[in-house]
C-alpha positions in Angstrom: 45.5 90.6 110.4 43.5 89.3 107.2 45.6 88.1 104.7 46.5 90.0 101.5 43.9 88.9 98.4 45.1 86.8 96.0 46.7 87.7 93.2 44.5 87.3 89.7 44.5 83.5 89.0 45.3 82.1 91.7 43.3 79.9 94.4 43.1 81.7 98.1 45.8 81.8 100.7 47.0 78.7 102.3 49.3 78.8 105.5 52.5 76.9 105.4 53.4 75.8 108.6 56.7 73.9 110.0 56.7 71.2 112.2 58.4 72.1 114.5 59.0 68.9 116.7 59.6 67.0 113.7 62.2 69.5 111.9 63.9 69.8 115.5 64.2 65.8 115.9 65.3 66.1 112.1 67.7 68.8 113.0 69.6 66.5 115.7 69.2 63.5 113.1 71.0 65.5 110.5 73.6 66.5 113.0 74.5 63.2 113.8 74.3 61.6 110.3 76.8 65.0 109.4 79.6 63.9 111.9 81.0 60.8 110.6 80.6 62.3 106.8 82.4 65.8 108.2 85.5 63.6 110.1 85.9 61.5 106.6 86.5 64.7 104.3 88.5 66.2 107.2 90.4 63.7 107.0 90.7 63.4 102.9 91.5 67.1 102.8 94.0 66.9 105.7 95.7 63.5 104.5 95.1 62.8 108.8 92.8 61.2 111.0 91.1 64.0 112.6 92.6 65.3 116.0 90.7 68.7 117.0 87.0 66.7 118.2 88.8 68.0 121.2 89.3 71.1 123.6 92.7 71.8 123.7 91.6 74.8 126.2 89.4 76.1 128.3 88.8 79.5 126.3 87.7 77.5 123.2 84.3 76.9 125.0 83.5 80.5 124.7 84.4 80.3 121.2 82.2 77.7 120.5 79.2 79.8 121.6 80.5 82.4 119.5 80.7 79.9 116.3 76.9 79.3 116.6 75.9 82.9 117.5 78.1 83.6 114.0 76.8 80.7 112.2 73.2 81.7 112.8 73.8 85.5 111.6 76.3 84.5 108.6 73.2 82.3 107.3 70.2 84.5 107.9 72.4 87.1 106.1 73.1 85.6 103.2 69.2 84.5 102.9 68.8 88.2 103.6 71.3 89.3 101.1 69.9 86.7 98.3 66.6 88.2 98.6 68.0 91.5 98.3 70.1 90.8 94.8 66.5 88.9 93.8 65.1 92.5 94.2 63.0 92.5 97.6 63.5 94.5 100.7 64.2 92.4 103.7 63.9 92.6 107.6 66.1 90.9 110.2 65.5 89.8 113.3 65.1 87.6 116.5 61.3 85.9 117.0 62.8 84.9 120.5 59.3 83.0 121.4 60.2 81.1 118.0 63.2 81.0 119.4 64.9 81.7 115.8 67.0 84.5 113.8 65.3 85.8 110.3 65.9 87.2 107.1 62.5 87.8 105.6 60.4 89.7 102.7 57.6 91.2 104.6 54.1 92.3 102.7 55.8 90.9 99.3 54.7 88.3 97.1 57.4 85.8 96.0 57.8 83.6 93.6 58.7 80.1 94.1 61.3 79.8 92.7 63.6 83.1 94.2 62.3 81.2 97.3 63.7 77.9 96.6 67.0 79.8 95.9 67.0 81.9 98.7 66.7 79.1 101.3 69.2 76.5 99.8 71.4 79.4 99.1 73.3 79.4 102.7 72.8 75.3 103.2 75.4 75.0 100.0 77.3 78.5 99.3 78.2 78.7 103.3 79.0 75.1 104.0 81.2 74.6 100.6 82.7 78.4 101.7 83.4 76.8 105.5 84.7 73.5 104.1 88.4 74.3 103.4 88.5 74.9 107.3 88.8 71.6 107.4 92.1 71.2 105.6 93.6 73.7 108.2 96.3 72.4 110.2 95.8 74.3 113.1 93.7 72.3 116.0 91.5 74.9 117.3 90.7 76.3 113.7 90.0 73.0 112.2 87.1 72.6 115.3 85.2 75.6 114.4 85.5 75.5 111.1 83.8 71.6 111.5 81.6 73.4 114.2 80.2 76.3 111.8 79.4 73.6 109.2 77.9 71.2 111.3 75.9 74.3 112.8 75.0 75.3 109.3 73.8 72.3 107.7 72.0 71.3 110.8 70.0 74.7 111.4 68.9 74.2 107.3 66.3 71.7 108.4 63.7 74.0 108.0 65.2 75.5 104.7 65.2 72.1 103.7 61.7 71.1 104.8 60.3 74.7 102.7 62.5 73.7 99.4 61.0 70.0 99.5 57.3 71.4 100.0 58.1 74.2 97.0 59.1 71.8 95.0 55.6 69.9 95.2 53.5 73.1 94.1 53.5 74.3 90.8 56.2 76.3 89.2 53.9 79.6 89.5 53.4 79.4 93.0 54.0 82.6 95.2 54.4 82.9 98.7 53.8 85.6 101.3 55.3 86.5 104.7 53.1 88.4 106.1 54.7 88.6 109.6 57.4 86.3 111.5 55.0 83.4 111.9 52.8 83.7 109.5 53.8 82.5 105.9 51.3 82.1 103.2 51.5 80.2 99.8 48.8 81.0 96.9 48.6 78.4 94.1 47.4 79.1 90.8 44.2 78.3 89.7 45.8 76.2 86.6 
């Protein structure tokens, strides 16, 4: 599919493309790093070392699958629902050989900016929303409420990776998701 022309004043199409190897090893990095730094406010909030890093029982396993599953749709939603009170219409969906949930503006330009919000918005509003879980007294609680955070702020790699590479184009750059793995930015001539 040829990509949209540019808009007045601005230089031609340039795909942005992830690193995928590196944002994974990053993602696994960043979940490591978040563990220690998770147990020490756990334990400021609770006034406790923390005690729930373990399965009390057998049907918390399950729950733990359903933590991520929730984790994934809570955050794609609310970069769905950001892009929506921005003012675009937005798809969701699976890219199951990216192996990755979306929330995207399809066949839009956007502007930098509503982008830099949109993908930082679920890294901070959902993790500081998660974070009293870890006050909770209650063992099993207290674990996936540390689990969704940790699954959170781990699956923002690549939310991270797009804000840092925004923030080193101009303030009048657009961008362009023209389908699930194809993302464009245009840069402006001045």
């Amino acid at each position: 599919m040829p990509y949209p022309t540019q808009p007045d004043g601005y230089l031609p199409a340039i795909q942005f493309v992830y690193p995928k190897i590196i944002l994974n090893l990053a993602a696994i990095l960043l979940m490591v790093t978040t563990i220690p730094i998770l147990l020490v406010i756990s334990w400021l909030l609770r006034g406790l070392p923390p005690d729930f890093l373990r399965l009390n029982h057998i049907w918390e396993l399950p729950l733990i699958i359903v933590v991520l599953i929730a984790t994934i749709t809570v955050h794609e939603l609310v970069h769905g629902l950001t892009y929506q009170w921005l003012g675009y219409r937005v798809s969701y969906g699976v890219s199951w050989h990216l192996f990755a949930a979306y929330a995207a503006a399809f066949g839009q330009f956007q502007t930098r900016n509503h982008n830099l919000l949109t993908a930082l918005t679920p890294l901070f509003g959902l993790t500081m929303l998660l974070m009293p879980l870890l006050a909770v007294s209650h063992p099993t609680i207290a674990l996936l409420g540390f689990l969704a955070i940790l699954f959170n702020i781990s699956g923002s790699v690549g939310d991270i990776y797009l804000a840092w590479r925004l923030l080193n184009l101009p303030s009048k750059t657009l961008m362009y998701d023209q389908d699930v793995t194809t993302m464009l930015i245009y840069i402006p001539k001045t």
